[in-house]
NUBA-65099 format. One line per 2 residues: their letters; for each residue x, y, z of N, C-alpha, C. Coordinates in Angstrom, 1 decimal. Atoms other than C-alpha are relative to their C-alpha. Layout:
a = X Y Z X Y Z X Y Z ~ ...
This chain:
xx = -1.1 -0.8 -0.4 -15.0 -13.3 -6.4 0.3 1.0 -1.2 ~ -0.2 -1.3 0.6 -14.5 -9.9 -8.0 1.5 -0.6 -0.5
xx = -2.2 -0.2 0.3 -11.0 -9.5 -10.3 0.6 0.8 1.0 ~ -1.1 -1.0 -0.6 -8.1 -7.8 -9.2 0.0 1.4 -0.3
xx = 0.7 -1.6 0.9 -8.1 -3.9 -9.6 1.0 -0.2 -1.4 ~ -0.3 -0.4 1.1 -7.6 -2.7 -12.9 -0.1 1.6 -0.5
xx = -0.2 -1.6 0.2 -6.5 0.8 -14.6 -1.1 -0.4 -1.3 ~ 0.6 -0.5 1.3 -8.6 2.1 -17.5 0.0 1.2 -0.3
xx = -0.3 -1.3 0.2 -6.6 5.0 -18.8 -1.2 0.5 -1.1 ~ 0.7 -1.2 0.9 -8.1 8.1 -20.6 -1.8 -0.8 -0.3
xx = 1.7 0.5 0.6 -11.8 7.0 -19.9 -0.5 1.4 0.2 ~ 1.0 -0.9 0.3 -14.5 9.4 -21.1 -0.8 0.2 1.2
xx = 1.2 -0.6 -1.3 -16.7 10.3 -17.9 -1.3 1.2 -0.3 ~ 1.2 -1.3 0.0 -20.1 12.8 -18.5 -0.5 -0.2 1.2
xx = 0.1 -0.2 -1.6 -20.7 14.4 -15.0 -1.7 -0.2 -0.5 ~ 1.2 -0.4 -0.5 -24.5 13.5 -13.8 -0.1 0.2 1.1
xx = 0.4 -0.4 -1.6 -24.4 14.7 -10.4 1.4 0.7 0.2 ~ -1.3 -1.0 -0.2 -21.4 17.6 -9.8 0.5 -0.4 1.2
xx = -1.0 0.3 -0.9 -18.8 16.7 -7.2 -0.4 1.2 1.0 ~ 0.4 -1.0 -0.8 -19.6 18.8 -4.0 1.4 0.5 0.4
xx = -1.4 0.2 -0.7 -17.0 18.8 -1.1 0.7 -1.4 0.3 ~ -0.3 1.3 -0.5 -14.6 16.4 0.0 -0.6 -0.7 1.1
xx = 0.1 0.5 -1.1 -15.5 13.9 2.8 1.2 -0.6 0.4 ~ -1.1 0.4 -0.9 -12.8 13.4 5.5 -0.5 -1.4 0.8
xx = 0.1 1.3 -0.5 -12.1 9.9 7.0 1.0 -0.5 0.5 ~ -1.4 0.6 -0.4 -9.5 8.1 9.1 0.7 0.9 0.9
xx = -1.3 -0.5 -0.8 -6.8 10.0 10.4 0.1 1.7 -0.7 ~ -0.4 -0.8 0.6 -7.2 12.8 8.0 -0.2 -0.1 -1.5
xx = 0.3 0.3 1.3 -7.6 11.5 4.4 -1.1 0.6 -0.3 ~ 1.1 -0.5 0.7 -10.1 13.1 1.8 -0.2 -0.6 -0.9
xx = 0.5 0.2 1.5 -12.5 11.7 -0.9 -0.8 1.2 -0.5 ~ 1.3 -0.9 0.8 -14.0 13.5 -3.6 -0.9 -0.9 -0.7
xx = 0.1 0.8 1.4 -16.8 12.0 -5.3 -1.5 0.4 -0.7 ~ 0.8 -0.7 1.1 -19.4 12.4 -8.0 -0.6 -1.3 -0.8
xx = 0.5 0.3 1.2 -21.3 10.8 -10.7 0.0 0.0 -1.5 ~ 0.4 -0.7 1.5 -21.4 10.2 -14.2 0.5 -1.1 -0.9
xx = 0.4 1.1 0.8 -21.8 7.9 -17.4 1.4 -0.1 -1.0 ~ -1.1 0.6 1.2 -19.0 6.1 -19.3 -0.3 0.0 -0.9
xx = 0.4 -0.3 1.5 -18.9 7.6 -22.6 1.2 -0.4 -0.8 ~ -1.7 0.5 0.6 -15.0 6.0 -23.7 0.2 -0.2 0.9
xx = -0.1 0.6 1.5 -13.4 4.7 -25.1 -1.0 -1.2 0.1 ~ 0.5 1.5 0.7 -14.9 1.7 -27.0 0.8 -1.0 0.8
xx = -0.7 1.0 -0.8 -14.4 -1.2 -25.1 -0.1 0.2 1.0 ~ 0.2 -0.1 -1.1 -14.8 0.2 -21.9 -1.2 -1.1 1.0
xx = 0.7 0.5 -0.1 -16.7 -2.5 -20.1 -1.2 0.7 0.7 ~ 1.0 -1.3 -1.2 -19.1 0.2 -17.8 -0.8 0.7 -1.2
xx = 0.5 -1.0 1.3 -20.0 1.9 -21.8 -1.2 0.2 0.5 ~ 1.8 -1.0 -0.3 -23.2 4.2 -21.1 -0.5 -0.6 1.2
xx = 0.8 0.4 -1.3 -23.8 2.8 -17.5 0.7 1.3 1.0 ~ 0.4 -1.0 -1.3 -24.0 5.6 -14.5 0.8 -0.9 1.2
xx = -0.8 0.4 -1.2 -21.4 5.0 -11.6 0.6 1.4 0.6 ~ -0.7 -2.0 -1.2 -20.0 6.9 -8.3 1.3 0.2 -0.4
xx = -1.2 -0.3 -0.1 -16.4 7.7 -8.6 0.2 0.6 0.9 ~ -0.9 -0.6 -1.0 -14.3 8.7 -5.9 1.6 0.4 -0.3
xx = -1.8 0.0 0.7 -10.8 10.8 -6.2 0.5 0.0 1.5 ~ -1.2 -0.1 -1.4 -8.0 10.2 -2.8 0.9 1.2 -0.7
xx = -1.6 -0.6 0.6 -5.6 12.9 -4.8 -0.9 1.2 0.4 ~ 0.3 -1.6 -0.2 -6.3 16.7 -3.5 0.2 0.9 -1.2
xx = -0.8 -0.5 1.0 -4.3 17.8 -6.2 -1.0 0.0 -1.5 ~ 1.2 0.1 0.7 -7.5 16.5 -8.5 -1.2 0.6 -0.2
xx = 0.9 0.0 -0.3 -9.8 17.7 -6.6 -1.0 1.5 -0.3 ~ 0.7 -1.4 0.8 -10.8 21.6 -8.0 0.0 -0.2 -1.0
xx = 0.4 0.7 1.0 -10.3 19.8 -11.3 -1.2 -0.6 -0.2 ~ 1.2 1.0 0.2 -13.2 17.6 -10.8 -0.9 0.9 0.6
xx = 1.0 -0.6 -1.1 -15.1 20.2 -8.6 -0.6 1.0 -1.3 ~ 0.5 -0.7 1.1 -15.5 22.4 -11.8 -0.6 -0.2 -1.0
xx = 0.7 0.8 0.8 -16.9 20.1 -13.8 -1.4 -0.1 0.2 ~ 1.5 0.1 0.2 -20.8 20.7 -14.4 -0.6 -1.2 -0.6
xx = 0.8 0.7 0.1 -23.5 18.5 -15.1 0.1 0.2 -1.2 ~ 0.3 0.1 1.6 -23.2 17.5 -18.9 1.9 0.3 -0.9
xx = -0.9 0.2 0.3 -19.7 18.2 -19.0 1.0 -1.7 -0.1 ~ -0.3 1.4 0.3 -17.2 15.4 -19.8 1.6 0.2 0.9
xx = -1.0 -0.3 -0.5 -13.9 14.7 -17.8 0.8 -1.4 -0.5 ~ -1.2 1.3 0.8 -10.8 12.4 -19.6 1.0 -0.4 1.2
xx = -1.2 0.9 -0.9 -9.1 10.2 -16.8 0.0 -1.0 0.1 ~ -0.2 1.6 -0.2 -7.6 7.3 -15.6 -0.5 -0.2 0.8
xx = 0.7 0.8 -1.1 -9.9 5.0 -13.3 0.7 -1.3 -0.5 ~ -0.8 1.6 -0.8 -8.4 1.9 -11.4 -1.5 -0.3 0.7
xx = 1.3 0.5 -0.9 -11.4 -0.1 -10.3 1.0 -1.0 1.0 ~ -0.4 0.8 -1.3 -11.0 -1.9 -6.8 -1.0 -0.5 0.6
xx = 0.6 0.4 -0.2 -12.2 -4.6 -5.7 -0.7 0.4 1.8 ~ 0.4 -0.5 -1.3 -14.7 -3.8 -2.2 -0.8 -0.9 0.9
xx = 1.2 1.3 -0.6 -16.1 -6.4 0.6 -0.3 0.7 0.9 ~ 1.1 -0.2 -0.8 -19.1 -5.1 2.6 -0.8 -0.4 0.5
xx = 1.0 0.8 -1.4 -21.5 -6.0 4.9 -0.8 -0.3 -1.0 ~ 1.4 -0.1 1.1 -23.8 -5.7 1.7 0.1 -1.0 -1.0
xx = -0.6 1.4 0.7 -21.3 -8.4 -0.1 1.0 0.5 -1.2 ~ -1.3 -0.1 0.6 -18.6 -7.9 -2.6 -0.8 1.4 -1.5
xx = 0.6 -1.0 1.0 -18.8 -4.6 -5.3 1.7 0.4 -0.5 ~ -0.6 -0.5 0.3 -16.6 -2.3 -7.0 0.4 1.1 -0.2
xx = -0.6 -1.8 -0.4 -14.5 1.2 -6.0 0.5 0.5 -1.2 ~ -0.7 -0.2 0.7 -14.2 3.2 -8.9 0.9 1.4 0.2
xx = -0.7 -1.3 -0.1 -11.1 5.9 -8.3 0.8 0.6 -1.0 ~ -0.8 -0.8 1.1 -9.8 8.4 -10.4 1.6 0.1 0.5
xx = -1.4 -0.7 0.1 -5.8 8.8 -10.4 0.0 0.5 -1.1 ~ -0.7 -1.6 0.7 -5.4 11.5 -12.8 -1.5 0.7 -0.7
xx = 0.7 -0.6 0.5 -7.3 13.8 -14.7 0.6 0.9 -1.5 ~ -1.3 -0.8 1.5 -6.1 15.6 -18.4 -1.1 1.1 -0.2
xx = 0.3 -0.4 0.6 -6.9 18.5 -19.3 0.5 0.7 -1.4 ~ -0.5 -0.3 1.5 -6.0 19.8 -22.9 1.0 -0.8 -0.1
xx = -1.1 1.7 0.5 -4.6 16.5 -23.3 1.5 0.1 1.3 ~ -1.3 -0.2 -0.9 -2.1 17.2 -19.9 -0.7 -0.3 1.3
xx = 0.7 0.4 -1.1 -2.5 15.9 -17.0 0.1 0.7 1.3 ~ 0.3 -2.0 -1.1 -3.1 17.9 -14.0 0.9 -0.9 1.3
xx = -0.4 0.7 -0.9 -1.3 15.6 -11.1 1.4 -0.3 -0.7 ~ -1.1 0.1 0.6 2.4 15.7 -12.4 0.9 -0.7 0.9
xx = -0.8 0.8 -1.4 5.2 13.7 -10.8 0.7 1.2 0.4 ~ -0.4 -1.0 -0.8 6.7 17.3 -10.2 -0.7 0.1 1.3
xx = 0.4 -0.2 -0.9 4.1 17.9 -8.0 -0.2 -1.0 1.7 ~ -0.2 0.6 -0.7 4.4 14.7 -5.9 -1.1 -0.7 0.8
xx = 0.7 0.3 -1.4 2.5 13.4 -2.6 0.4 1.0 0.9 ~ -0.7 -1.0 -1.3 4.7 15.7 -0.5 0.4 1.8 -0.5
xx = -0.3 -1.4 0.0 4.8 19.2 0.1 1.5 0.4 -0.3 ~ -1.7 -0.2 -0.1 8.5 21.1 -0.6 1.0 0.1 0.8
xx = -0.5 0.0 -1.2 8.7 21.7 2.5 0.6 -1.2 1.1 ~ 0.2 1.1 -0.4 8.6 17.9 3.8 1.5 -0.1 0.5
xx = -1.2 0.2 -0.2 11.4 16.8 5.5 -0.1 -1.9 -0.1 ~ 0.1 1.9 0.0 12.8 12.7 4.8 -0.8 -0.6 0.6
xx = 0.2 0.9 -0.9 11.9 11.7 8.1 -1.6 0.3 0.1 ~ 1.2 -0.6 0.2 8.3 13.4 7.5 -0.6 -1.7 -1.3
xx = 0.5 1.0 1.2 8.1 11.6 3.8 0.1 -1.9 0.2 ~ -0.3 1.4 0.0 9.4 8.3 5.0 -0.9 -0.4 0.7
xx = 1.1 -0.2 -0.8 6.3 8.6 7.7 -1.1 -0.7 -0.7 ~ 1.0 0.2 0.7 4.2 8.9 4.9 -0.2 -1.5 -1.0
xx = 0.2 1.5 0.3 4.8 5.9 3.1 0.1 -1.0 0.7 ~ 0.2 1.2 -1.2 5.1 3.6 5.8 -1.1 0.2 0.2
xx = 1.4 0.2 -0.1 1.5 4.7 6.4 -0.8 -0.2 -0.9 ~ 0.8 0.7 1.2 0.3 4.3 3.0 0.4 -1.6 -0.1
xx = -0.1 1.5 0.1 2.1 0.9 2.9 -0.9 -0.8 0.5 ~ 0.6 0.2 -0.7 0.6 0.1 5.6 -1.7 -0.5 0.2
xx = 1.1 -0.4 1.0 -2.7 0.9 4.6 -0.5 -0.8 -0.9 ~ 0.5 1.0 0.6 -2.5 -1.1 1.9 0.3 -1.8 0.3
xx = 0.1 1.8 -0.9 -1.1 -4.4 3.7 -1.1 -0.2 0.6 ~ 1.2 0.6 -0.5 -4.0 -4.0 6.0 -1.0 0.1 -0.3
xx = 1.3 0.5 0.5 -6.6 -3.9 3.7 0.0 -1.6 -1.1 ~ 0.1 1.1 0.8 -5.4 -6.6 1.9 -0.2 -1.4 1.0
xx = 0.3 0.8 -0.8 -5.2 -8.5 4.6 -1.5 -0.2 0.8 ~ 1.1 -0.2 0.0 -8.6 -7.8 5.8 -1.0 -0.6 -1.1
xx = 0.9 0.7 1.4 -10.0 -9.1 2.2 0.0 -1.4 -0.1 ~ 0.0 1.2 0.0 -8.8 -11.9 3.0 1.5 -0.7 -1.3
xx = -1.2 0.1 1.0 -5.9 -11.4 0.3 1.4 -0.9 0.2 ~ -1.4 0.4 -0.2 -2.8 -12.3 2.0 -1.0 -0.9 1.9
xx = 0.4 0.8 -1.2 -3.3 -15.0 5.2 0.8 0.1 1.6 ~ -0.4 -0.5 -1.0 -2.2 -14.3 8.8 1.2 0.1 0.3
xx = -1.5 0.3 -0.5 1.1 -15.9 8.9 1.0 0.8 -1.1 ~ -0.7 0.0 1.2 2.4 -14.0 5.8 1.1 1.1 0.4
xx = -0.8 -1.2 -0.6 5.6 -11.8 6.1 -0.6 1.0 0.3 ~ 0.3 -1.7 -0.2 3.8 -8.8 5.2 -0.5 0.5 1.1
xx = 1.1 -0.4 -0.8 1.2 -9.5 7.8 1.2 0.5 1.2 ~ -1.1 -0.1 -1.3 4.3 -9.9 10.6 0.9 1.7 -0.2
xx = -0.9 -1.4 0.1 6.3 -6.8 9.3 -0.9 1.0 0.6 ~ 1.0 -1.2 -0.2 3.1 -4.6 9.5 -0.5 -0.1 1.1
xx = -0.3 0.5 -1.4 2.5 -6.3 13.4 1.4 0.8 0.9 ~ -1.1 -1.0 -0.5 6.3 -5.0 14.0 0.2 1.2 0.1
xx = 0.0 -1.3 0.5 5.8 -1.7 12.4 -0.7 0.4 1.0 ~ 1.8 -0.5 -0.3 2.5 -1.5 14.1 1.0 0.6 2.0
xx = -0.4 0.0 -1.2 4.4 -2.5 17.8 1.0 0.6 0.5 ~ -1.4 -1.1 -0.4 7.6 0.0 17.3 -0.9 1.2 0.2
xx = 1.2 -1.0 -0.1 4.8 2.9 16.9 -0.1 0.1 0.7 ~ 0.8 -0.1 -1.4 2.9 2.0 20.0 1.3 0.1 1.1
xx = -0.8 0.2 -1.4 6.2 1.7 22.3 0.9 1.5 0.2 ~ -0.4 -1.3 -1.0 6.6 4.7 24.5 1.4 0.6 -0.5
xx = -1.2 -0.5 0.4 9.4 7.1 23.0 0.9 0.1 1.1 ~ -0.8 -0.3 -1.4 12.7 7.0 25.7 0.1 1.4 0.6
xx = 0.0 -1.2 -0.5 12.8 9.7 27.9 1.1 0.3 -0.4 ~ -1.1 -0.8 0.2 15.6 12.2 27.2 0.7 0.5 1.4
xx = -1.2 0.1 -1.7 18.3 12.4 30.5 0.0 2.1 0.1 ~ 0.0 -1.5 -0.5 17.7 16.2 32.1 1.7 0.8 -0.5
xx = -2.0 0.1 0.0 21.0 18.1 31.1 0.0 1.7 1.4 ~ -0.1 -1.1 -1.0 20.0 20.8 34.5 -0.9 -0.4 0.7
xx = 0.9 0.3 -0.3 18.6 20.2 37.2 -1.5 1.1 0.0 ~ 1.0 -1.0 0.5 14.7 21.5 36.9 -0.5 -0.3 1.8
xx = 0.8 -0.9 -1.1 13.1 23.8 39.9 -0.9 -1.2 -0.1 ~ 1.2 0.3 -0.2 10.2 21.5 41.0 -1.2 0.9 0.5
xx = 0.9 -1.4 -0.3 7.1 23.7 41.3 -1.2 -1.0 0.2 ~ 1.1 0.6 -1.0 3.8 23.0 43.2 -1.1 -0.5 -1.0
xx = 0.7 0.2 1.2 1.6 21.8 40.6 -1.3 -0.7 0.7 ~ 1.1 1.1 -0.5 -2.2 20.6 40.9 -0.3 -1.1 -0.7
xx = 0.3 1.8 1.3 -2.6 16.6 39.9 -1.2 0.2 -0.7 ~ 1.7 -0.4 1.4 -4.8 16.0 36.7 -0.7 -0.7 0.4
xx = 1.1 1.1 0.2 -7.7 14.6 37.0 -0.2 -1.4 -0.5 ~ -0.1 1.3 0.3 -7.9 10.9 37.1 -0.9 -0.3 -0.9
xx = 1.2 0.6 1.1 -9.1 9.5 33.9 -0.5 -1.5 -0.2 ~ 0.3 1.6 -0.1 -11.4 6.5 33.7 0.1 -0.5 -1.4
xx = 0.3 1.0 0.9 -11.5 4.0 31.5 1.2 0.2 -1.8 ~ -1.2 0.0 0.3 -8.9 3.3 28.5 0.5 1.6 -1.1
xx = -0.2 -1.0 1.1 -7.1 6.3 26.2 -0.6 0.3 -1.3 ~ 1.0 -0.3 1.2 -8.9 7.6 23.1 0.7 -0.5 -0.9
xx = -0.8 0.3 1.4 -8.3 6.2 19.6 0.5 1.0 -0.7 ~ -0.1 -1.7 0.8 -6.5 8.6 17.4 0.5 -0.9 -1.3
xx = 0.1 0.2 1.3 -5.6 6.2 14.7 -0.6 -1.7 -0.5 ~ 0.4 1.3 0.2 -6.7 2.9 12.6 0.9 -0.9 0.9
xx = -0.5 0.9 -0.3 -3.8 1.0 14.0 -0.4 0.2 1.4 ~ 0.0 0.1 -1.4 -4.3 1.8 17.5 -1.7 -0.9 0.2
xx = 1.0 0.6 -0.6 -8.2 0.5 17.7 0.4 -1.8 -1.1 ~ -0.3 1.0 -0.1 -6.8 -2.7 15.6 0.8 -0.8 1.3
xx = -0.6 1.0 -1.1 -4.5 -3.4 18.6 -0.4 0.2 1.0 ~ 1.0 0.3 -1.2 -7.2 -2.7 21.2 -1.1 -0.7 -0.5
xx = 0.7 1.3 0.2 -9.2 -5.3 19.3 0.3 -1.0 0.5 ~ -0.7 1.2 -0.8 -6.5 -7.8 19.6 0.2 -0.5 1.6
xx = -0.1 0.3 -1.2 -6.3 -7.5 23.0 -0.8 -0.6 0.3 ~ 1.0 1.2 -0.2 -9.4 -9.0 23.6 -0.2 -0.9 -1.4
xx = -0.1 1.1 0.8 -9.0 -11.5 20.7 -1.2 0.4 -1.2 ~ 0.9 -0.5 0.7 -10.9 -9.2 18.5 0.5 0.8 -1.6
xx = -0.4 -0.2 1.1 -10.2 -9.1 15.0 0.0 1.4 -1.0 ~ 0.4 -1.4 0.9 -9.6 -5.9 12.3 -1.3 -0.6 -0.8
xx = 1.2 0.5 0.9 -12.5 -8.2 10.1 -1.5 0.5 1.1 ~ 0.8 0.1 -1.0 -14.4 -8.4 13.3 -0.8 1.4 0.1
xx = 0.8 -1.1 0.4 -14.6 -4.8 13.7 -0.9 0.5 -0.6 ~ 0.7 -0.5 1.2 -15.4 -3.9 10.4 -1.7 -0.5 -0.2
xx = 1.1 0.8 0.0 -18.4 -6.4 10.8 -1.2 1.1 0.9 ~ 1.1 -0.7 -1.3 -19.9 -4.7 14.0 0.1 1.8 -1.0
xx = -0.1 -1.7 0.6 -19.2 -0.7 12.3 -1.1 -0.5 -1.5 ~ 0.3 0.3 0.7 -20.5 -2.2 9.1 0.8 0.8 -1.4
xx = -0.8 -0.6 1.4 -17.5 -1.0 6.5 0.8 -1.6 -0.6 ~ -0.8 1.2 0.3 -15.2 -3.0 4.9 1.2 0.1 0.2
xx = -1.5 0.2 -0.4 -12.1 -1.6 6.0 0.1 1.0 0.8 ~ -0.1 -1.0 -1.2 -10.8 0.0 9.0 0.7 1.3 -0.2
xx = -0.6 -1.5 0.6 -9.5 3.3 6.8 -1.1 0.7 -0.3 ~ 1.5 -0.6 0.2 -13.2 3.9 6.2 -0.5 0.5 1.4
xx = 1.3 -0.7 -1.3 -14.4 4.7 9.8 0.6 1.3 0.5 ~ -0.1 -1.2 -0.3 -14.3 8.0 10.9 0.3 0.4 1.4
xx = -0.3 0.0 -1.4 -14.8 7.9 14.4 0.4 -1.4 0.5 ~ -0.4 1.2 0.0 -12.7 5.7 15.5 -0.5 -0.5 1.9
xx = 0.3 0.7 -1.2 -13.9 5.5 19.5 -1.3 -0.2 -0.2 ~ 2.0 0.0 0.1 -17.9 5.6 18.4 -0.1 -1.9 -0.5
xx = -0.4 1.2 0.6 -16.3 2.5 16.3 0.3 -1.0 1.2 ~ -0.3 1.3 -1.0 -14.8 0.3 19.7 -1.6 0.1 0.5
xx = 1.0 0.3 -0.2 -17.8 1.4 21.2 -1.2 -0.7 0.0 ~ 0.8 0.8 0.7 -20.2 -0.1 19.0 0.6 -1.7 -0.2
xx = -0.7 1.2 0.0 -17.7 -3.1 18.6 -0.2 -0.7 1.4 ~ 0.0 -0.1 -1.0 -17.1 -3.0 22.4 -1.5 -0.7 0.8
xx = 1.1 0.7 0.1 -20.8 -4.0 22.6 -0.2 -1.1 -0.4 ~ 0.2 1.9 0.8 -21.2 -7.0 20.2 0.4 -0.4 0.7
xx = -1.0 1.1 -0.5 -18.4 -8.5 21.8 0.2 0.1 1.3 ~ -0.1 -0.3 -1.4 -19.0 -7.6 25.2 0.4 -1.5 0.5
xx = -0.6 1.0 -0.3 -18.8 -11.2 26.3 1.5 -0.3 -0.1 ~ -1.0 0.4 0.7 -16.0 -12.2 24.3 1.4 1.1 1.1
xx = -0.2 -1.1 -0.1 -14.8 -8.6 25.9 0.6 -0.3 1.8 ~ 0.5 0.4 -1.3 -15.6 -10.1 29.6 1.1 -0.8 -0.2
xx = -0.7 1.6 -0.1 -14.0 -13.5 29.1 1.2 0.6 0.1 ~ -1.3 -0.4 0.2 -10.6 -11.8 28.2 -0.1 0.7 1.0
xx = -0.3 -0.8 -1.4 -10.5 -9.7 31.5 0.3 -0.8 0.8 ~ 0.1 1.7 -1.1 -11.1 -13.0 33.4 1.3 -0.8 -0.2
xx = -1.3 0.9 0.3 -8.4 -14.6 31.5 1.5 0.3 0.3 ~ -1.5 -1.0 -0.7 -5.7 -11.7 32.5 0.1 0.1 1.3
């Protein structure tokens, strides 16, 4: 079993492979990532070994993009631990970057734009929370019955339940309209939580998933209907039975 993550401020980095574009994933999220050999500090357990790095902060990300081959870049990396189809490794991500000894990601600048409104920002961390309960839970970290798991179940089930209509304040003209086209088969995924609880429906786990896609966490897949699909398969039986049983 891998440790727990760990920070390792102001490590030395020398780029061997330059950071391109970001790749998009999930709902929206961006990684940047790149190459290059731990040159610091002393002590560093990684010293002169070649690893990928990945940055989640946008705010980092022209920082690291201008960084050539042979140059050197001073940040903090948090390793995280990662379970794959391929078997247990380690994520290393940059939170910050310094340049002339300053760091370029300030708490001025935030997670949220100026513009953000509360009910916006409060959005946002309930989905990072989120986020991180259900990967923890997925690792196997925290065990089914645990609050967090049930809060993030609640959270999950106020989300999916249909917003109340709003009561007409006039009556509206009805006008002749042509019906839509009937659509088969169920609604499209648009986020992680939604294909976790069309798993469960048929007794099909977020691990489960992950298994048949082959990631280790369900913030990793991209497409998230290519993902039931593929899932939807394996477990076709399993998929069957539960129809039978409703």
């Amino acid at each position: 079993m891998l440790d727990e993550k760990k920070q390792y401020p102001r490590s030395k980095l020398e780029i061997t492979e330059a950071a391109k574009e970001p790749r998009t994933f999930g709902t929206g999220g961006q990684v940047l990532n790149f190459k290059a050999k731990v040159t610091g500090p002393e002590g560093n357990p990684w010293l002169g070994q070649n690893r990928t790095f990945g940055c989640f902060k946008p705010i980092l990300f022209d920082t690291i993009k201008q960084a050539e081959v042979g140059a050197t870049l001073d940040c903090d990396v948090e390793t995280k631990p990662y379970r794959g189809q391929e078997g247990e490794r380690l994520n290393y991500n940059i939170l910050q970057v310094y340049v002339g000894g300053q760091p370029v990601a300030t708490k001025q600048q935030g997670r949220y734009n100026n513009d953000d409104s509360p009910e916006k920002r409060k959005s946002i961390e309930d989905q990072n929370r989120a986020g991180h309960i259900t990967n923890l839970w997925i690792a196997g970290k925290i065990p089914d019955d645990d609050s967090l798991v049930t809060k993030l179940r609640s959270w999950l089930n106020k989300i999916d339940s249909p917003a109340p209509e709003k009561p007409a304040s006039q009556p509206v003209k009805k006008e002749a309209v042509t019906p839509p086209t009937e659509r088969k088969g169920p609604p499209p995924l648009k986020t992680q939580a939604d294909l976790r609880v069309r798993g469960e429906k048929f007794g099909i786990s977020a691990r489960d998933i992950c298994n048949a896609v082959g990631v280790g966490s369900l913030e990793q897949i991209e497409d998230l209907n290519k993902a039931w699909k593929v899932t939807a398969t394996r477990y076709a039986e399993k998929i069957k039975a539960a129809g039978k049983a409703k």
